[in-house]
C-alpha positions as CSV (number, residue, x, y, z in Angstrom):
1,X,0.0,0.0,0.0
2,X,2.8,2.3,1.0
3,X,4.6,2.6,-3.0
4,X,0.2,2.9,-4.1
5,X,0.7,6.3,-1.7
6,X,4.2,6.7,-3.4
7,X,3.3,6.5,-7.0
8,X,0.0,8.5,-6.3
9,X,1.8,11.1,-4.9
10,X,4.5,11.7,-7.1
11,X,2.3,11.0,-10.2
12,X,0.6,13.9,-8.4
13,X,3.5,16.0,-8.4
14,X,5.2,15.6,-11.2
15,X,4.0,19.5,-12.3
16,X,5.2,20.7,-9.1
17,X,5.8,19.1,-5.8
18,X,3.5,21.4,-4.3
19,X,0.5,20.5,-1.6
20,X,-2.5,22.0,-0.1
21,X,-1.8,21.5,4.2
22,X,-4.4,22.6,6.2
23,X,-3.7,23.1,10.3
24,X,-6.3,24.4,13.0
25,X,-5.7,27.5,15.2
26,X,-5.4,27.2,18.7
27,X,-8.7,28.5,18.8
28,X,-10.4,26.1,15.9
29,X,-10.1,27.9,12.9
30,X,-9.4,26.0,9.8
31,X,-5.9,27.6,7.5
32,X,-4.9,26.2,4.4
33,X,-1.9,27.2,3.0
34,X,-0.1,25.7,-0.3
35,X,3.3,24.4,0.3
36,X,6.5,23.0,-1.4
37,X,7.5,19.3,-0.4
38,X,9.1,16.4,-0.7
39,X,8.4,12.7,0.5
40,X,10.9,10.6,2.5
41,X,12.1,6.8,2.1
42,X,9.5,6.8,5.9
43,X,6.4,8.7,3.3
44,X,6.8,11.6,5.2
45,X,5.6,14.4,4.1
46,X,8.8,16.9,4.5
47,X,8.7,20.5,4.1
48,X,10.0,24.0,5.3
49,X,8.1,27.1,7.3
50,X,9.1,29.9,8.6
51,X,8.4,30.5,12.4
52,X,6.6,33.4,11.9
53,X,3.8,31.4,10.1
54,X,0.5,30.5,11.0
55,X,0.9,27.0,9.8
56,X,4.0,26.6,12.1
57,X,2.2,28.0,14.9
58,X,-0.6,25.6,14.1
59,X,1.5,22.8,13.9
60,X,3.4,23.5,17.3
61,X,0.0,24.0,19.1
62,X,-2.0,21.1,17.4
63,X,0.4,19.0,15.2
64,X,-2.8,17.3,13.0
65,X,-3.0,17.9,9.7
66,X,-4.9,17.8,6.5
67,X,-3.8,17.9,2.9
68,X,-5.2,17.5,-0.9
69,X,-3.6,16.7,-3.8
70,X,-5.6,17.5,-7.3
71,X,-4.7,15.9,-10.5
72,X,-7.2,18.2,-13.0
73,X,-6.4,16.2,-16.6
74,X,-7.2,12.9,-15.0
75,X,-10.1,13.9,-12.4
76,X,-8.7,12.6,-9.5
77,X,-7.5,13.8,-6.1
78,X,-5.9,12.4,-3.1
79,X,-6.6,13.7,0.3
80,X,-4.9,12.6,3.2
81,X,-4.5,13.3,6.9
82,X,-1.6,12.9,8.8
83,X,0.2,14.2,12.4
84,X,2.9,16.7,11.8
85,X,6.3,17.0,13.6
86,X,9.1,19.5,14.3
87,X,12.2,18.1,13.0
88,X,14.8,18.9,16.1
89,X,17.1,15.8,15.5
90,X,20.7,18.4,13.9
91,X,21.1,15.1,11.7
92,X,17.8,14.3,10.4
93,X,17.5,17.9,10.3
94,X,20.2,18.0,8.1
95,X,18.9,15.3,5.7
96,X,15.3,16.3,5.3
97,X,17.2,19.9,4.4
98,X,18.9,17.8,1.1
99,X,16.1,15.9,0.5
100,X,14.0,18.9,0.2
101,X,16.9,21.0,-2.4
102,X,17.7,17.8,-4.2
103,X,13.7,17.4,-4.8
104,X,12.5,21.2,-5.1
105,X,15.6,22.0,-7.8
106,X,15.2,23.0,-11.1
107,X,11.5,22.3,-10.2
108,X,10.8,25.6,-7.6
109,X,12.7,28.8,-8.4
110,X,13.7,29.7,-4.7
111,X,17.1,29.7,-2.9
112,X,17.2,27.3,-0.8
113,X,16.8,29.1,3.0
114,X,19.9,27.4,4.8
115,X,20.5,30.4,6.4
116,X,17.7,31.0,8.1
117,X,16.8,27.0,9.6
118,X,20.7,27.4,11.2
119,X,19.2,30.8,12.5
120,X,16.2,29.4,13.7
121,X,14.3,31.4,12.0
122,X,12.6,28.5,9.5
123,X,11.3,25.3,10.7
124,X,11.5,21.9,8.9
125,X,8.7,19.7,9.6
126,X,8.0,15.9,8.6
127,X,4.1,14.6,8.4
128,X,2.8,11.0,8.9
129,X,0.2,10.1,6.9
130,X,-2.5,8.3,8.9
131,X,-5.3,8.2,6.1
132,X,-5.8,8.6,3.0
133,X,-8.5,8.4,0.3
134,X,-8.1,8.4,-3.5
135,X,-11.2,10.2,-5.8
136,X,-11.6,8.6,-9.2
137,X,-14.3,10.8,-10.5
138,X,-13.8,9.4,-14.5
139,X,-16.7,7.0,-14.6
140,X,-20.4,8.3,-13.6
141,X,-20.8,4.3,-12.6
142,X,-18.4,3.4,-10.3
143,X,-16.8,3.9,-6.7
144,X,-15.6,7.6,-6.6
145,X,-13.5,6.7,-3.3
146,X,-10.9,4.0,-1.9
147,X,-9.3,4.5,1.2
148,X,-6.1,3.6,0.7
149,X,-4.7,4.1,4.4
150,X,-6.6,3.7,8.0
């Protein structure tokens, strides 16, 4: 089931590794936000915020998560939920870092922000997806859903 997620998702993304995460304020309220990723050999969900951000913020104070992924040409989406993490580990935090370059480059026209995640200023953050639920809308006969996860 896993490499179904992994092909989904990078079928996906081939465009641009791009997601739509949405966290919940500490007071309830829903925030989406679209953000550049990249997936792990675990199928975490890696990417980059700055500290400032309401989705950091979010994620500190509630670390569950939701996310879409739309594939318009062949009608289909993938939504998924997951629990999101602050990556504090200096090694993994280091890894996730070249993950993330190696996937955004030549793909995202952004320098990368090494600078500020040794300043502290940007946090790297992993998600684990806990559910997920491919929509096949194609065919006006069949099952638009499968859960593919939980």
């Amino acid at each position: 089931m896993n490499q179904t997620i992994r092909s989904l998702i990078e079928e996906f993304t081939k465009e641009s590794p791009s997601i739509c995460l949405s966290t919940i304020s500490e007071d309830g309220n829903p925030h989406a936000a679209l953000i550049y990723f990249a997936l792990n050999e675990a199928l975490e969900i890696c990417f980059f915020a700055p500290q400032n951000t309401q989705k950091s913020q979010n994620i500190l104070k509630n670390p569950k998560v939701a996310m879409v992924l739309q594939d318009v040409a062949g009608q289909k989406s993938l939504q998924m939920n997951g629990v999101a993490t602050k990556i504090e580990d200096v090694e993994e935090n280091r890894t996730t870092f070249n993950l993330l370059v190696k996937a955004l480059s030549g793909k995202v026209d952004w320098p990368p922000p090494a600078g500020k995640i040794e300043s502290g200023e940007m946090n790297l953050f992993k998600i684990q997806i806990t559910w997920a639920r491919l929509g096949d809308f194609r065919g006006h006969d069949e099952e638009h859903f499968r859960v593919l996860i939980g």
